[in-house]
C-alpha positions in Angstrom: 0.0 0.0 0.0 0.9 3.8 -1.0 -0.2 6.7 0.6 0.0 9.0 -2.0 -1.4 12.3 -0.1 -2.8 12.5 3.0 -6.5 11.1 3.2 -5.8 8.2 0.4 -4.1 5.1 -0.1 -3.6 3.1 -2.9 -3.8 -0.7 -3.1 -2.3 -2.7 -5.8 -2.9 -6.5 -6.5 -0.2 -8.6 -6.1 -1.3 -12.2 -7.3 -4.5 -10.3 -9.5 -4.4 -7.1 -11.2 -6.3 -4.8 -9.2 -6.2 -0.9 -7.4 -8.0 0.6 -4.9 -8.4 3.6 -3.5 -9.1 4.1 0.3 -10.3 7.4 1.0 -10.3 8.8 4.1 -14.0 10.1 5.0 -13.7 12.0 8.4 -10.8 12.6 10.9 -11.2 11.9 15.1 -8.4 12.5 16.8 -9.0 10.5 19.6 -10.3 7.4 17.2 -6.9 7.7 15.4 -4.7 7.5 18.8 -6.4 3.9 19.3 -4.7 3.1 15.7 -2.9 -0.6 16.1 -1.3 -2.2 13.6 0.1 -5.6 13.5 2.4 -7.5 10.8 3.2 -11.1 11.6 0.8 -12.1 14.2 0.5 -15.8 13.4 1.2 -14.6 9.5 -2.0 -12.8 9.6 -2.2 -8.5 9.3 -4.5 -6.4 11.6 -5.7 -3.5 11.7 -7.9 -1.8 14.1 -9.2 1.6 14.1 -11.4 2.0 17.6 -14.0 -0.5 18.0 -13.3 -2.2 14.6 -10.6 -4.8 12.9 -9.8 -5.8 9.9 -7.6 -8.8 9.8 -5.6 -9.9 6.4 -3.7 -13.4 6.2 -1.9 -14.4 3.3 -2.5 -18.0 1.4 -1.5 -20.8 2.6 -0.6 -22.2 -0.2 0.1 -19.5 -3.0 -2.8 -18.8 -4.7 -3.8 -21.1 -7.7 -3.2 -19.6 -11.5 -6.2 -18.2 -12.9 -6.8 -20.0 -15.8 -6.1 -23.3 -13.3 -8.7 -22.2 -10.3 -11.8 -24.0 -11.8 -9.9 -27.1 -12.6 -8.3 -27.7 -9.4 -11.6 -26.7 -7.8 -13.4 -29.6 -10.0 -10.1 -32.1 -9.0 -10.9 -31.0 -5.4 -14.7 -31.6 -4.9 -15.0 -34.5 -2.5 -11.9 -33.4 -0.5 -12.9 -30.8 2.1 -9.2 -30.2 2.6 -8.4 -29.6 -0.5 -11.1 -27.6 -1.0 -10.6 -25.6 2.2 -7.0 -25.0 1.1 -8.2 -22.9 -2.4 -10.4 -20.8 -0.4 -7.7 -20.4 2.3 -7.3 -16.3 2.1 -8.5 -14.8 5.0 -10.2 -10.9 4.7 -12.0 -10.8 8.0 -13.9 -7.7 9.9 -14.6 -7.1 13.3 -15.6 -5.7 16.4 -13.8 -5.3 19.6 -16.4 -5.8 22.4 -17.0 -4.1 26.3 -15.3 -7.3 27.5 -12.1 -6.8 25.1 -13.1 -9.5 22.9 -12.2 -9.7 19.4 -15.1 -10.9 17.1 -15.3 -11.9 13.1 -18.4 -10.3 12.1 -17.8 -11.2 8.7 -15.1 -12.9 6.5 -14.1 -14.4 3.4 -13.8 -17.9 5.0 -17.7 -17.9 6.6 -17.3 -20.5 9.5 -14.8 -17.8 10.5 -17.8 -15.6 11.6 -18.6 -15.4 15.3 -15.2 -16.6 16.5 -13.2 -14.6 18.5 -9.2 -13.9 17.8 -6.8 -12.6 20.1 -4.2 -10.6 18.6 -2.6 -8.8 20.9 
């Protein structure tokens, strides 16, 4: 990621071709003190802003080619293992509850969702 001027960042794909653009929308000091930021916890990336988390974790194995994904998804079916592994990129967001509790409210691996993580 990029910040190219205060307010945005840019996100290029690594293993796709992709960009975002993350646009700052409003500015709390006091939100922006509780800022934490975590590389390597368990191979995962977090990021919380107040009350909120997002946690990133890279594949586990390397991401299929893209003209291979449906084939080794067919060559999969039967093998929840296998299957688990091609879907194995986490993208999860959060909320950090009154008892200090970190909860997946949603995620790119769904039986993810309603688990707690501890990453501090």
């Amino acid at each position: 990621m990029e910040e190219t001027k205060p307010g945005l960042m840019i996100e290029r794909g690594i293993h796709r071709d992709y960009l975002e653009e993350w646009v700052q929308s409003a500015f709390d000091a006091d939100v922006m003190r509780e800022w934490i930021w975590h590389d390597g916890w368990n191979g995962a990336t977090v990021l919380r802003l107040g009350d909120v988390f997002m946690l990133a974790e890279d594949r586990r194995p390397s991401p299929p080619e893209a003209n291979s994904f449906e084939g080794d998804v067919q060559a999969a079916i039967g093998n929840e293992a296998a299957l688990s592994a091609l879907l194995d990129c986490e993208i999860s967001y959060g909320h950090v509850e009154a008892d200090g509790s970190w909860r997946i409210a949603h995620s790119t691996i769904p039986w993810r969702e309603g688990e707690t993580v501890s990453p501090l």
